[in-house]
DRENRO-97508 format. One record per residue (C-alpha): y, x, z. Coordinates in steps of 0.25 Angstrom, whole numbers, padded with zeros to 4 digits, always signed. Layout:
# residues N
YXZ ...
This chain:
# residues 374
-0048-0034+0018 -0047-0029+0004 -0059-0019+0001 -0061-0011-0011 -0067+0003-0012 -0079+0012-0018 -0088+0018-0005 -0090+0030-0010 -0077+0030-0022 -0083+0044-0025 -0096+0046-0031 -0103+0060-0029 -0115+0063-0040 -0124+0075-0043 -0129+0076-0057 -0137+0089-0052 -0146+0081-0045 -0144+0067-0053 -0134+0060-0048 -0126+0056-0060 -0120+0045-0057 -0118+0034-0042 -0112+0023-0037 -0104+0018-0026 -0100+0006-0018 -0088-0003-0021 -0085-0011-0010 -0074-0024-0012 -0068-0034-0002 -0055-0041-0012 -0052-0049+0003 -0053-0065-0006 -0045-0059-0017 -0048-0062-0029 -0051-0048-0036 -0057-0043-0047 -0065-0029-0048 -0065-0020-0060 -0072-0006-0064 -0070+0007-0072 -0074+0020-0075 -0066+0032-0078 -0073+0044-0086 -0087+0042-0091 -0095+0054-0096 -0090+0052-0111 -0073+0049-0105 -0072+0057-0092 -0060+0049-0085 -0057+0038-0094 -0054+0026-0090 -0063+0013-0095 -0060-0001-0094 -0061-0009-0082 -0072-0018-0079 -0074-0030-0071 -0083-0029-0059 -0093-0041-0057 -0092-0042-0043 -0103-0053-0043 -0113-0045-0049 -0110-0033-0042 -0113-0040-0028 -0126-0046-0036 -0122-0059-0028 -0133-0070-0029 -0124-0082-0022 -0112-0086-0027 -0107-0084-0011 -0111-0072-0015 -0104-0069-0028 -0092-0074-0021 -0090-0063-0011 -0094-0053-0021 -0081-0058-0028 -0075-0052-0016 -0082-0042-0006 -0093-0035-0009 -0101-0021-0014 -0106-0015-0024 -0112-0003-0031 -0103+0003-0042 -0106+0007-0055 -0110+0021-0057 -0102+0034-0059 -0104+0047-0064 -0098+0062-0061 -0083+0062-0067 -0081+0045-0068 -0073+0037-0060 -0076+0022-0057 -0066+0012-0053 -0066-0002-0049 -0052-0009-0046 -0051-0024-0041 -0039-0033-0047 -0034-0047-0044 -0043-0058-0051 -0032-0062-0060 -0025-0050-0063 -0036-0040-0065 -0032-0030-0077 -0020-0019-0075 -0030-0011-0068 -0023+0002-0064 -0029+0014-0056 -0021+0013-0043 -0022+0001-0036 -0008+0001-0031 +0001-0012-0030 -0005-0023-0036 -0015-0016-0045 -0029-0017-0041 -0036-0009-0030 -0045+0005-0037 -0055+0012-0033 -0062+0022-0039 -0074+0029-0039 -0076+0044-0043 -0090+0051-0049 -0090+0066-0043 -0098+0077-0045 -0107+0081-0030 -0104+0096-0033 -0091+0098-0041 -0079+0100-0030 -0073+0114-0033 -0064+0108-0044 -0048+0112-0045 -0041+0105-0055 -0027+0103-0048 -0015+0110-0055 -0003+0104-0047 -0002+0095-0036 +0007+0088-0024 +0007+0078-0015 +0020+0069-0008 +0020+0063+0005 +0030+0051+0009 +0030+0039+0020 +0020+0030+0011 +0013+0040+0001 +0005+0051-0004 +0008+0056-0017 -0003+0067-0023 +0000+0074-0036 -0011+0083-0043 -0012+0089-0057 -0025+0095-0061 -0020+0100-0074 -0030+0097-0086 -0041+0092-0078 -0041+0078-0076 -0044+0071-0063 -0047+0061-0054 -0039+0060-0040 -0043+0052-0029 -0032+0054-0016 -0037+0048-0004 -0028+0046+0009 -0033+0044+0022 -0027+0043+0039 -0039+0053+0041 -0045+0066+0039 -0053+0062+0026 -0071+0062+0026 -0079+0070+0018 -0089+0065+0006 -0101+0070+0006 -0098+0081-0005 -0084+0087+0002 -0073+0075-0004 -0064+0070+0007 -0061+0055+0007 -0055+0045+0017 -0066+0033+0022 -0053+0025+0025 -0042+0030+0016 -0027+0027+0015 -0027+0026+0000 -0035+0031-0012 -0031+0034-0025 -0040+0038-0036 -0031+0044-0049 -0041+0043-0061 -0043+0055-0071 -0030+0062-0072 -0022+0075-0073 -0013+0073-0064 -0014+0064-0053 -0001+0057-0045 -0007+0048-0033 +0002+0042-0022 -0005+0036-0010 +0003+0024-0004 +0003+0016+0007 +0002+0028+0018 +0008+0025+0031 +0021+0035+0035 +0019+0044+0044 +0006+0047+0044 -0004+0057+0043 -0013+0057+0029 -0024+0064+0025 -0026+0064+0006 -0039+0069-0001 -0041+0073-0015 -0049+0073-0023 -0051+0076-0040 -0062+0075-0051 -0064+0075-0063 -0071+0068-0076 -0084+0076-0072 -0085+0073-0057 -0080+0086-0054 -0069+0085-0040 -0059+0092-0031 -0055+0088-0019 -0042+0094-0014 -0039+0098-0001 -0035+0086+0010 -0020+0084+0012 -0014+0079+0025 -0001+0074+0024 +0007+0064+0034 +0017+0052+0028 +0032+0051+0030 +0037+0045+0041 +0044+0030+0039 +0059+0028+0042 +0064+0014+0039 +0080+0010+0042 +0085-0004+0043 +0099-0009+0043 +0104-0025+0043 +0118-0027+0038 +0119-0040+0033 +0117-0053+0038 +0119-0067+0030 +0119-0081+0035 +0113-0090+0026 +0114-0103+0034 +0122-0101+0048 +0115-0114+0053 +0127-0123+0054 +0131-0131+0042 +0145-0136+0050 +0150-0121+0056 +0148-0108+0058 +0137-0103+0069 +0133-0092+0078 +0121-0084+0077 +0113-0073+0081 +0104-0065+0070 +0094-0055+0072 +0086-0043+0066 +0073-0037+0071 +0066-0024+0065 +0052-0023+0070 +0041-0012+0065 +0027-0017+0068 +0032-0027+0076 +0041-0019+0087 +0055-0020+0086 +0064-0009+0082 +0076-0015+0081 +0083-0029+0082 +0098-0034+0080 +0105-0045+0082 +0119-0051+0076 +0126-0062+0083 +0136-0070+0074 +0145-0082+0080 +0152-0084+0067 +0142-0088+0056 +0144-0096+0045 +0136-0098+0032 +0148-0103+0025 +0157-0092+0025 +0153-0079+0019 +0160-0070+0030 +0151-0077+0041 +0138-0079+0035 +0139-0064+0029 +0139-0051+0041 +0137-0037+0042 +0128-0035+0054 +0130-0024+0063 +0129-0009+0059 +0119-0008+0070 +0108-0017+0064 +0100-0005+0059 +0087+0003+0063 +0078+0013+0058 +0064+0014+0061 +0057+0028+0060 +0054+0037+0053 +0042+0035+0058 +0026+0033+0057 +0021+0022+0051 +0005+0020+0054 -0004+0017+0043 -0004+0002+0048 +0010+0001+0045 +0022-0002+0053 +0030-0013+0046 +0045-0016+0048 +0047-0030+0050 +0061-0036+0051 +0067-0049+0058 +0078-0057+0057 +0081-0070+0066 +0094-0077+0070 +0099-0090+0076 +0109-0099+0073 +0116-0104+0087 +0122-0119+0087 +0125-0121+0100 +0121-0133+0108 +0123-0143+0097 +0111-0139+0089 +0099-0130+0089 +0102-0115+0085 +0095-0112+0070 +0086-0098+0068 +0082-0090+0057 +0071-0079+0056 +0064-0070+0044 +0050-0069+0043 +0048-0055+0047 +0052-0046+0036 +0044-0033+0034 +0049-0019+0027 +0044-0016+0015 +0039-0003+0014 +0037+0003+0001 +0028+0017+0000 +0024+0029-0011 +0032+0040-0017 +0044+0036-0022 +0045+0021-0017 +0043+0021+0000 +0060+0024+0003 +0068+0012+0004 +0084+0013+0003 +0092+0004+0009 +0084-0008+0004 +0088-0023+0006 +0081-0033+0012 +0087-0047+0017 +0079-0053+0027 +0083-0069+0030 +0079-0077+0041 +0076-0092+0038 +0079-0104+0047 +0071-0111+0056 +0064-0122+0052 +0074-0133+0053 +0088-0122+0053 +0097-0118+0044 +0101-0105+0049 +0098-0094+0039 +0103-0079+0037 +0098-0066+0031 +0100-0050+0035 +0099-0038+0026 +0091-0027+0029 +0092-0014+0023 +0082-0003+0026 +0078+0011+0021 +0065+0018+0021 +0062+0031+0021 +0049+0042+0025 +0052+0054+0032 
């Protein structure tokens, strides 16, 4: 399983009693891929929350292997102590593909590498209010968090957790397990969007802001519960790519199944007597109005609960050969999710169902399905 994370990511100091500057853990498991680290900081004491170049980590040295066994794993899984930070800086590493390792963004969203980042905060310094506007949306997959602190420029961390959150030792709330972390370098206005979150459940979000000097505010905790999922199916064509008999027409009986996690929530079948991949008219049918279904709204668990859909059919010959059959590999819903993007219209999917190893008989069905988040 894919590891990569700071233990703590938030480094406390106390320069009233010498503390200027500590370290944490980075902890790294790629899984056997073949990953590259990197490092920054943002801010130093001469260019509070600037950005410097990125770095590459020498995992080899870091793991101060002395086999090459060693090195090797290092390469992949390991530990170590991360360079120091001060009050007010921020420390990231990032991990890319071997052979792609540059475009280094600050969100690893999609295909762009995995962040984290690790902030230098002052012990005694959490009585700060810098917020001058804010907001927050909720949808089936999301949580989008908006907040302006006027002239003061800040660093947001938004964590997301099933829980209730824990406490640091100095008051912060964080989630030992969370859903999703985003951390928005120094910045005046800060729009974050937490994505995937399962529909239909209960969340919990914490805040928190500082600044250049290590100075922070954590806002209040928010509870907030996901839309619930609708998804609608309809099937209303079918097409015959090969009937299964290359001298006449033949008989055949086609069938759809809609499954969630594997239970069945509906199944339809079409019989056809007169089917004919030469003439459009007969390979070429509107199935019945009826061939729909709608599946919610309702909760989707954090684990997930995919839509799977089946199409299979046989071809009927009679006693003077063997009948032919088709089936699809188990087609799964896409789902899309964030602001913006998690409602599908009427989109089109042709699902086609492949012949047997040694038959002929072929055909395809449209599917169109909408999803929504109520």
């Amino acid at each position: 399983m894919f590891r990569f994370e700071a233990r703590p990511d938030t480094v406390f100091l106390d320069p009233n009693h010498g503390v200027i500057s500590d370290t944490t853990t980075i902890i790294y498991d790629f899984n056997d891929r073949p990953l590259v680290m990197f490092q920054r900081y943002i801010g130093t004491s001469s260019d509070p929350g600037v950005p410097q170049s990125w770095k590459k980590v020498d995992l080899v040295a870091k793991s101060r292997a002395r086999t090459a066994k060693q090195a090797q794993i290092a390469e992949q899984s390991g530990s170590f102590e991360s360079d120091p930070i001060i009050a007010g800086q921020l420390l990231q590493y990032a991990v890319a593909e071997e052979f792609a390792p540059v475009a280094l963004s600050d969100h690893g969203r999609g295909s762009q590498p995995a962040i984290i980042t690790i902030a230098g905060l002052l012990r005694d310094s959490g009585n700060q209010d810098w917020i001058t506007d804010q907001g927050s949306l909720v949808g089936g997959t999301f949580f989008l968090r908006k907040i302006a602190t006027g002239s003061e420029r800040t660093f947001l961390k938004l964590q997301v957790g099933l829980n209730k959150p824990e406490y640091e030792a100095y008051g912060v709330p964080f989630f030992d397990k969370p859903v999703a972390t985003l951390a928005n370098p120094f910045a005046a206005f800060h729009d974050v969007e937490a994505v995937p979150l399962a529909p239909g459940n209960s969340y919990f979000a914490v805040v928190r802001l500082s600044d250049a000097k290590g100075r922070w505010q954590v806002l209040p905790i928010e509870q907030f519960t996901t839309l619930q999922r609708k998804v609608s199916l309809e099937f209303p064509k079918l097409h015959v790519q090969n009937d299964g008999d290359p001298m006449n027409s033949s008989q055949a009986e086609f069938n759809i199944a809609v499954k969630e996690d594997d239970s069945d929530v509906a199944r339809f079948k079409y019989s056809n007597e007169d089917v004919d991949d030469t003439k459009p008219d007969k390979r070429n049918f509107d199935l019945p109005a009826e061939f729909h279904c709608v599946i919610g709204p309702k909760r989707v668990p954090p684990r997930g609960l995919p839509v799977t859909i089946e199409v299979w059919g046989t071809e009927f010959d009679g006693f003077l050969e063997s009948d032919e059959k088709a089936w699809n590999v188990d087609s799964n819903i896409k789902f899309p999710v964030g602001f913006a993007r998690e409602k599908v219209s009427d989109e089109t999917q042709v699902l086609g169902a492949s012949p047997a190893p040694g038959d002929n008989f072929a055909f395809t069905v449209t599917m169109k399905f909408s999803v929504e988040y109520i």
